[in-house]
Every structure is written in C-alpha cells, then in structure tokens.
N, C-alpha and C positions, 0 to 999 in steps of 0.2 A: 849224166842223169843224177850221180849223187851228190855231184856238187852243186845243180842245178838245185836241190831239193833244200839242202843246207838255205842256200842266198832264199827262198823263198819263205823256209821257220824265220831267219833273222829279217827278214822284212815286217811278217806278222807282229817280230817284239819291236821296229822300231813302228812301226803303224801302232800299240798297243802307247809307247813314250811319245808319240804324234799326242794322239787322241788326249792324254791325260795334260800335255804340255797344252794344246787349245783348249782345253776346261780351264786349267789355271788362267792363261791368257782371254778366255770369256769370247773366243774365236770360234766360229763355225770347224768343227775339224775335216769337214772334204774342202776346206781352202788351205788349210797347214797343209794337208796330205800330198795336194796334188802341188803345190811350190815347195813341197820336201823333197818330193819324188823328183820335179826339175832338177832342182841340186845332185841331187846322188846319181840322178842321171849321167851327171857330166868326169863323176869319179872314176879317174883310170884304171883300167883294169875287171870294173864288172864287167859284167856278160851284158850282152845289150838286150831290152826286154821288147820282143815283136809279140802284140797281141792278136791271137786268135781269135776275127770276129765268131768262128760258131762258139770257141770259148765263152765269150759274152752273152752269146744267142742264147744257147742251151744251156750252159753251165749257171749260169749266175743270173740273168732275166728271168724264169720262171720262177726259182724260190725268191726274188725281191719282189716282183710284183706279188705275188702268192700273197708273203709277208704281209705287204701293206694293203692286199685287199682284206684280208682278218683283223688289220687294225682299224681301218673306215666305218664309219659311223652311217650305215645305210639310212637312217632317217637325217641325220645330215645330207649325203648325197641325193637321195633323193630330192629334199629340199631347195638346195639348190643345183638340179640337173640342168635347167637349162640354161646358165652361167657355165659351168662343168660343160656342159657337150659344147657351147658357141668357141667356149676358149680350147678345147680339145680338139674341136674338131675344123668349125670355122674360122678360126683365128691361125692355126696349123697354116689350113690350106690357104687362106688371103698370104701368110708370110712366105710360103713358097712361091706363088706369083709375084711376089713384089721382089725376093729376091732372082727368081729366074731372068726378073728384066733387069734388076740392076746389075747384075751381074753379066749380063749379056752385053751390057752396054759399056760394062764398066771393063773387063778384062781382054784382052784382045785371044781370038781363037774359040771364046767361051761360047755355044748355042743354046738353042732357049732350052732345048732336054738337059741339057747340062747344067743350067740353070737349075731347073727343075728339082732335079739331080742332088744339089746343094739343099734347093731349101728344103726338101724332104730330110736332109740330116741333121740340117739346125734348126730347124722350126720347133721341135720338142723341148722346154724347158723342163729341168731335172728338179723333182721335189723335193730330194734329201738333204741338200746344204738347205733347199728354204724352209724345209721343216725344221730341221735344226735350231735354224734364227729365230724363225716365227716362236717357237715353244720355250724358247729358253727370254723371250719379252714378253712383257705383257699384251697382248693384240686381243682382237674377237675372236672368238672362236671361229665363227665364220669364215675369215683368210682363212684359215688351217684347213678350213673343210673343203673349201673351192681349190685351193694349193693340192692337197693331198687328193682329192677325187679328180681334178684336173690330168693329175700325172700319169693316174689307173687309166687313162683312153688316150694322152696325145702321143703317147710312141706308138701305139697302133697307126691312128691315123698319117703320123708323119715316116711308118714302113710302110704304109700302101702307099703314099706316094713316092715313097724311093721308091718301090717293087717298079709303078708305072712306070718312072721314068728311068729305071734302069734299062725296061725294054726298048723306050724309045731311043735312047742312045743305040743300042745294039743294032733294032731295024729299021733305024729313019723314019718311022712314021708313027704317027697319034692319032685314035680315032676317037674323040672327045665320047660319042655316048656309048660307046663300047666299052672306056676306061672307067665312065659313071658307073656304069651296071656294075660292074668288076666291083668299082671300089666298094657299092654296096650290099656284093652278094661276098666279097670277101668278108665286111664289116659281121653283117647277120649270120652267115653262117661259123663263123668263128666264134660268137656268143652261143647260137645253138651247141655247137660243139659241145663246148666249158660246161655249160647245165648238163649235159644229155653226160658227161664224163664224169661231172658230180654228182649225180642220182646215183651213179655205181657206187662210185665212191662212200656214199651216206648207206645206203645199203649194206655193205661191208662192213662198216664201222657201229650200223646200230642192231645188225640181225646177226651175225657172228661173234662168239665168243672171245672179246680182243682183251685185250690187257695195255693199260700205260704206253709199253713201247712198242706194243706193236702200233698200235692208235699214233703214235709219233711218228714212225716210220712209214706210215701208208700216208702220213699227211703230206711228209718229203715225195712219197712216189706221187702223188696227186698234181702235183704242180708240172711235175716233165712229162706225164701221161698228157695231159691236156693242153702244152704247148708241143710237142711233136706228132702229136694223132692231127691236128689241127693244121700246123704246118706242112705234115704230109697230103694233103687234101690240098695245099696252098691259099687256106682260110689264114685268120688272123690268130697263131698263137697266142701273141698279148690279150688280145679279148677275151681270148679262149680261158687263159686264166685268169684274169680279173674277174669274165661272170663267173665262171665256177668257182672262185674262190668267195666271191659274195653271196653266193649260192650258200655254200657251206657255211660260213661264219656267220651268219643269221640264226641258222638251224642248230648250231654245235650244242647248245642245250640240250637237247633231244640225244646225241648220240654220244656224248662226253662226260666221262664222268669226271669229278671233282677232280680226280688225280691226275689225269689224263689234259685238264685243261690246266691245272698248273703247273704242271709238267712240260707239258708241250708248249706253253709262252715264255721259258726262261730258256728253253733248248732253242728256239726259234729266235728269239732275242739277240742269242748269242751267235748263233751261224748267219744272222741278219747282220750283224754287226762288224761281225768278220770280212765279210763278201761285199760289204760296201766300202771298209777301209781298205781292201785289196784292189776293188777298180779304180776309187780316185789315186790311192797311189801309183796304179799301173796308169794313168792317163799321164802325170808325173812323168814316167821313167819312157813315155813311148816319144820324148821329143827328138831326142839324137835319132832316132829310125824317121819320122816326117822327115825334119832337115836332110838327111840323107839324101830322100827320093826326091828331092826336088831337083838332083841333078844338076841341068845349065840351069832353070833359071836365078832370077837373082833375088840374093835373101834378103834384101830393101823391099824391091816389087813386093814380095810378097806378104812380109808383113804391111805395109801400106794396104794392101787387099784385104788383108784381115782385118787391118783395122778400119776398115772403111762399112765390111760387111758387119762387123759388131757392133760399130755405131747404127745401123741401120738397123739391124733388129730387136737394138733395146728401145729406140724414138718409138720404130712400128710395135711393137706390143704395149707400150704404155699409153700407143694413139689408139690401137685397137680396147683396151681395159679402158679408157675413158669414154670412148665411143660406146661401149656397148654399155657405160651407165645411163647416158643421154637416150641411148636408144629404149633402155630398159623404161627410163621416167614418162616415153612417149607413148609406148607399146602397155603400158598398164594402164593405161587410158580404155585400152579394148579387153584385156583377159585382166586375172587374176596372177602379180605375181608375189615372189618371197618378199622381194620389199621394193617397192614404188620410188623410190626414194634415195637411191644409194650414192649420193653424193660422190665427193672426187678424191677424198681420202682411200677407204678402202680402192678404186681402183687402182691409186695410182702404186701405194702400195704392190697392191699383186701384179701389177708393170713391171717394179723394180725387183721383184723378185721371180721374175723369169732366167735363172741362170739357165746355162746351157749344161751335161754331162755326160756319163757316159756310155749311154744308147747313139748320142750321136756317134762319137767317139768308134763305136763299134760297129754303126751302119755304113760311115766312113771305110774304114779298114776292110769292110765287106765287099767294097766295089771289086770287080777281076781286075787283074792286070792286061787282059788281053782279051778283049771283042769276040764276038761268036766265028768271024770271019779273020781270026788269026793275027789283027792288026795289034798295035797297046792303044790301049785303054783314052780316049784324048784328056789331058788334064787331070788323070789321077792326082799325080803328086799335089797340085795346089788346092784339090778340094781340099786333099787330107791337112795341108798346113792352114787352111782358113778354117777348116772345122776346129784344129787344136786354138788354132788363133782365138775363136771365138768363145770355145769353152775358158778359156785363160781370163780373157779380158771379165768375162760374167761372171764367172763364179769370185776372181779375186776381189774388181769393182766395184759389182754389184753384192756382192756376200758380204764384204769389211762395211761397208756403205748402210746397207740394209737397217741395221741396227739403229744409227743415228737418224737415217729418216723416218724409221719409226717413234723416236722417242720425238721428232721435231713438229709430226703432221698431229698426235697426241688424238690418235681417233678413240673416242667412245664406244661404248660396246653397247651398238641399236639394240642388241636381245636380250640384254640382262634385266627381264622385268623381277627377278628376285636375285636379291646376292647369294653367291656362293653357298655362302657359311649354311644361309637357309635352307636351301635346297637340301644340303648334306643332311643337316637337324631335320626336316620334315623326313626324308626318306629314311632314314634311319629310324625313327620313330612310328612310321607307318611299317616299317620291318616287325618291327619290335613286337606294334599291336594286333598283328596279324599271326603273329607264332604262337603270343597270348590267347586269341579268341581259338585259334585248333589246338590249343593244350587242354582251354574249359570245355570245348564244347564238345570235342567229341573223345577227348581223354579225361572227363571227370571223376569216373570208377575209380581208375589206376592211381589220380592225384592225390586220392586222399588215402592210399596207404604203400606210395612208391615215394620213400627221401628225396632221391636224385632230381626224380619230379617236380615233388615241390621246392625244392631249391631251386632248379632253373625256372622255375614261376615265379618264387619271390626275385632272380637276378633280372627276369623279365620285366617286373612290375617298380623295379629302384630302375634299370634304364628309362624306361617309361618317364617316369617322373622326373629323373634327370636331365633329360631331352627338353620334357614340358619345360620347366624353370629355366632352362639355358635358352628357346626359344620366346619366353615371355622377358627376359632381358634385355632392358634401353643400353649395356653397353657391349660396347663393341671387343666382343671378346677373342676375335681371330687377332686383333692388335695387340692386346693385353694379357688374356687367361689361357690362349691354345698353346702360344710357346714355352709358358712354365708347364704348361700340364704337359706334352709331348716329353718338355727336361726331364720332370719328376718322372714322369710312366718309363723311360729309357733308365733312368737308372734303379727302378725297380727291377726292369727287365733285367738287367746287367747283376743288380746283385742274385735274383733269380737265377739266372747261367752260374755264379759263381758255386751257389749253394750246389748246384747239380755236379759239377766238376769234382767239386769237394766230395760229395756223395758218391762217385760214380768211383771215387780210392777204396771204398770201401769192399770189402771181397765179398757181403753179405746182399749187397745190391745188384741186380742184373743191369748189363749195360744196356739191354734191349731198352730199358722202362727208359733210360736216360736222355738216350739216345730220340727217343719218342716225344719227352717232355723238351729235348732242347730243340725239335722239330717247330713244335708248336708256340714256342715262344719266337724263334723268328719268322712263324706265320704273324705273330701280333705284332711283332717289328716292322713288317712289311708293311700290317693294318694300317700300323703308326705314320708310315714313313708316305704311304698312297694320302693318308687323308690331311696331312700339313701340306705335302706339295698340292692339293686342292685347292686347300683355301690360300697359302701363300701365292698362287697365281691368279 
C-alpha cells in the first residue's frame, strides 16, 4: 500500500511535466497523457495499473460532471438544446445500432446484445481534450457550447444503453417497449432526483450559518449525494448531477457569498484538474491489462476490429452532425430555430471532434467477468481492446488533427453582431453607471460630508468617461492600446507588491494590513489577466 501510494504522488508530478510540456508543445494534454501513460506502461518493473470501474463511477464522475455543469452557460444550453439533446441523445442511440450490426456482422461469435453492449460504450464522445482544442483556437462560441452541454447528457444516455443491454446479454431476451419505458423513467426520474437533492442542498447553504469552507465542502458532498441516492434507485446518476448541478449554479448568487465563490472556483479548478490528468493517464497505463485478457485471440484480429470499429464511428458521427444541419434547414421551415441556416462548417467541425474517453473506458471495465448463470462473460476481452482501440485512435487522430481543420474550414462566427472589446466597454460602463445613480440617489446625505464617498464618486465618474472615449474611438484599440496598457498596469502592480514587501521589513507595520493589500492586488491581476484573454480570443 505504501508503495502503491508513493507510484501514485510521482505520477501526479509527472501528469503536472505532461501538462506543462503539451502547453509548451500547443498539444491538447489528455492526448500527451494518455500516449505518456502507453509508454510508462510498458516500463519494467511498475506495478500494473487495473482500473476500478466504480473508481471511475463514484470517485471521479460526479465531481467532473458536477464541475462542468457550474462552468455551462445555461442560456447557452438552453439555446441550443435541441442540437444538445439530438446529439446526446439521438445520435448516442443511431451509433449503437449501427455499431451493434456492424459489429455483429463483422466479428465472429459477436450477437446483436453484444453489439449493443459496444456501442453503449463508445457512442459517448468525451468533451475534455475538445474543450481544450476548441478554447485554446479561435472558434464560435457556439461549438464550445453544443461540445460542452452535449457531454453533460451523452454518458447518461450511452449508460442506459449499456444498463439495457448488459441485461440482455445476461437473460437472452429484449423487450423493445419495456426497455423504452425504462430508458425514459430512468432518464426523468434521475433529473427529478438531482433538483429534488439540490433544493436541500440550496437550503443549507443559504438558511444556515456557513462559512467559505464549509460552503466548499458541502459543494464536494453535493455531487456524490446526488449520484449514489440516484443510482441506488437505479435512476440516472449522471443526470442526476448535471440537473442538480445546473440547478444550483444558476442560483449560487443568492446563496454565495463573494468569498465563497472565489474560493470555491480556484479549489474546484484544481481538483477538476487533477482528476482529469489522473484518468487520461490511467486509460494510458490500463493497456498491458486489455492485452492481457485477450488471452487466445490474436493481437492482428484484434486491432483490425478496432480499427475498423473507429473508422466507423468517426464517418457515423460526422454523417450524423451533417445530417442533422440539413435536417435542422428543413425543419425551420415549420418551428422557430437558434439558427436556420448552419451550414457544413460548424457541423463538420463538431463531427471531428467527437473523441472517445474515459466514461467509455470505465463502462467497458464495468462488464462482469462472469454471467448471472455462472458462465464468462462472451467476448469481454475484445470489447475491452476495441474500446481502448477506439479511444486511442480519437483522441490521438482526431485531437493532433482538430486544430488544423479548424484553422482550414476558417468558420465565421454567425453571432458576433458586436465585437468583443464592445461588449466588455458597454458592460463595464453600464456597471459603472448603475453604482453611480445608487450613490446619488439614495446616498446623497452621506456624499456630501463622507471623503471615502466622494472619492469613489469622483473614481466612478473618470471610469465613466474613460469608457465613454474608449468606446467612441475609430481605432482598434484591443490590437494597439490593451497590450501596452495590460504591460504598463502589471508593472505597476509589480512595483506595488515590491513597495509592500519592502514595507512589510519593517517592525512598525503589521503583516496582517500586508498581507491584505497583497490579496487585493492579485485580485486586480486576475482582473487584468480575465479581461486580455477576452479580448485576445
């Protein structure tokens, strides 16, 4: 165990020189990770790493999903929900049938539950390496928003297809509207759950006297409260957290205070970031354990199968995201949608960034060994090497790939009817003047004989007009004026921290006030550093 525990700190540091080495390299890091991880796999002498699918289940699924339902932009999602649900849900369930027959057809032994069986585990694309790609190019926003809310529902839907067809391998039979019902009282009531578990949770956090960490801590218990209450019921954990997690991150205003919400996004950052370089590295090191259990058959066969089944389900998704533009330009003929019009860029795009990870990865590993009635399992081994197959070939492929087809297909961004920069200047400005009008209007008394007062009135009324003037400007000042003013404001800040350090020698100064002021000036760094990655994107 204690040497177990050692190999697992020095994995974190070299996941920590991964990460920093694909920054330098301009690389997605879950595609370094997970062909680092190949490599050190094959070094003699470590311990061989078998992943514990409820590890994955419980341990690491609720706080990632959790995560990025607080980072989703619900008027985004909402916006495009029915994108989001067709490819979450419909496009899931079309690539499990198309894989249950190729695959029936195509591997000898293989039946159509087992089929099934498959594409319930790879039908899921994993949003992390595409969020990564997408965020770090210039793209619309839009990708980002269909990618990232896509992700919050297709491992739902592609475990209730496992669930089904785990059972029908077990008792030979399928009862098509039995398994309907199922999949959509699993669906709904695993949503009901998640809200009905975040009303407590909001209750808690905004009628109880909390503090900072505790408010942090009950965020952490929020997430496995609502996938295990959920799963015990045999509802949809995942949903369960998604809604409740959107639930609450809507509302956190109301129950969070200042401290509490910056606090608790740089603690969540961090163990979000952790727990994602831990599974693609462990998908990485699980390959000597697949090869393994493959046993007799032969290691040709079987990668030929994998690579037959990941050629197929990168064609099918990108036939599916193009299909459902044409459907979308025919179908807005009758309703009202987000955009009439979505051409073949954007879909093909979000085709090509369908990688596969490590939900499948862990759904895979989830199968028994051994049938209800004693027997093994038929064809474990080779799901599990066409699952690793498939996430290998997507993520490396299609993730190193991604990049250049986006700079090749050079899509436009349909929704930008105001640039950035403006945006930032009008809202800032509308800040500004709205702090202003409840300083005059209903603290007039106090202004005219409180200093403090009228100074942040007069710093209100120069932002004000600074704004104005930077806003009535023909030049383009995010090219020209934001990078020297970012230089120049940082090395203010800089000589700022120095004067404090210098100050803080002194034995007449308390470290508390210092220590306060050097708080607050890398709150204005942050300021600094949020609003150039703005506008430089």
């Amino acid at each position: 165990m204690h040497g177990l525990f050692i190999f697992y700190i020095i994995l974190v540091l070299v996941i920590l020189l991964l990460v920093m080495l694909a920054q330098k390299l301009k690389v997605s890091y879950p595609i370094l990770l997970v062909v680092a991880g190949l490599f050190i796999s094959f070094i003699p002498g470590l311990p061989a790493v078998e992943i514990d699918p409820d590890l994955i289940f419980v341990i690491f699924l609720p706080p990632l999903l959790y995560e990025a339902a607080w980072k989703t932009s619900w008027k985004e999602f909402w916006r495009w929900r029915r994108v989001i649900a067709s490819f979450a849900f419909l496009i899931v369930i079309l690539t499990s049938c198309v894989v249950a027959v190729v695959s029936n057809w195509l591997i000898p032994g293989f039946t159509l539950a087992l089929g099934f069986l498959l594409g319930g585990i790879i039908s899921p694309p994993d949003a992390v390496s595409a969020s990564a790609i997408l965020q770090s190019v210039k793209v619309p926003r839009r990708l980002i928003s269909i990618v990232e809310g896509e992700s919050l529902l297709n491992d739902a839907a592609s475990l209730v297809v496992f669930r089904f067809a785990l059972v029908a391998v077990n008792t030979g039979t399928f009862v098509f509207h039995e398994a309907a019902l199922n999949f959509l009282l699993v669906i709904t009531m695993g949503i009901l759950t998640g809200i009905v578990i975040a009303l407590v949770f909001y209750a808690l956090h905004r009628w109880l006297p909390t503090t900072p960490p505790i408010n942090i801590v009950l965020s952490f218990i929020a997430p496995y409260t609502m996938y295990i209450v959920a799963e015990q019921f045999h509802f949809s954990g995942v949903l369960a957290v998604v809604s409740g997690g959107l639930f609450l991150s809507v509302r956190s205003h109301r129950f969070l205070d200042h401290r509490s919400r910056i606090q608790g996004w740089n603690v969540w950052e961090t163990i979000s970031f952790v727990l994602n370089g831990l599974v693609f590295m462990l998908i990485g090191l699980e390959l000597p354990v697949v090869i393994k259990d493959l046993g007799d058959a032969s290691l040709r066969t079987a990668i030929w199968y994998g690579a037959v089944i990941s050629a197929l389900i990168i064609v099918l998704r990108i036939a599916c995201t193009l299909g459902a533009s044409a459907f979308t330009v025919w179908i807005s003929r009758y309703i009202t949608t987000a955009d009439n019009r979505p051409g073949w860029r954007g879909p093909l795009l979000l085709g090509w960034a369908g990688m596969r990870g490590v939900v499948s990865l862990a759904a895979a590993l989830s199968i028994p060994v051994y049938l209800d009635n004693g027997t093994r399992f038929p064809e474990r081994s080779m799901i599990l090497f066409i699952t690793f197959s498939v996430i290998l070939v997507t993520l490396v492929l299609q993730g190193l790939t991604l990049p250049a087809l986006i700079r090749w297909v050079k899509m436009e961004d349909p929704d930008a009817t105001m640039p950035e920069e403006k945006q930032d200047t009008m809202v800032r400005k509308k800040m500004s003047q709205a702090a202003l009008r409840v300083l005059k209007e209903q603290h007039a008394d106090k202004l005219e004989n409180n200093a403090l007062l009228q100074s942040l009135h007069h710093r209100l009324e120069v932002e004000i007009n600074t704004l104005q003037a930077v806003a009535d400007t023909t030049i383009e000042y995010t090219d020209t004026f934001y990078p020297h003013y970012r230089q120049v404001y940082l090395e203010l800040l800089d000589e700022q921290r120095q004067l404090l350090h210098t100050l803080n020698r002194k034995q007449e100064v308390d470290e508390g006030i210092i220590r306060k002021y050097l708080s607050l000036l890398d709150i204005e760094e942050e300021k600094l550093h949020v609003q150039f990655n703005s506008h430089s994107h």
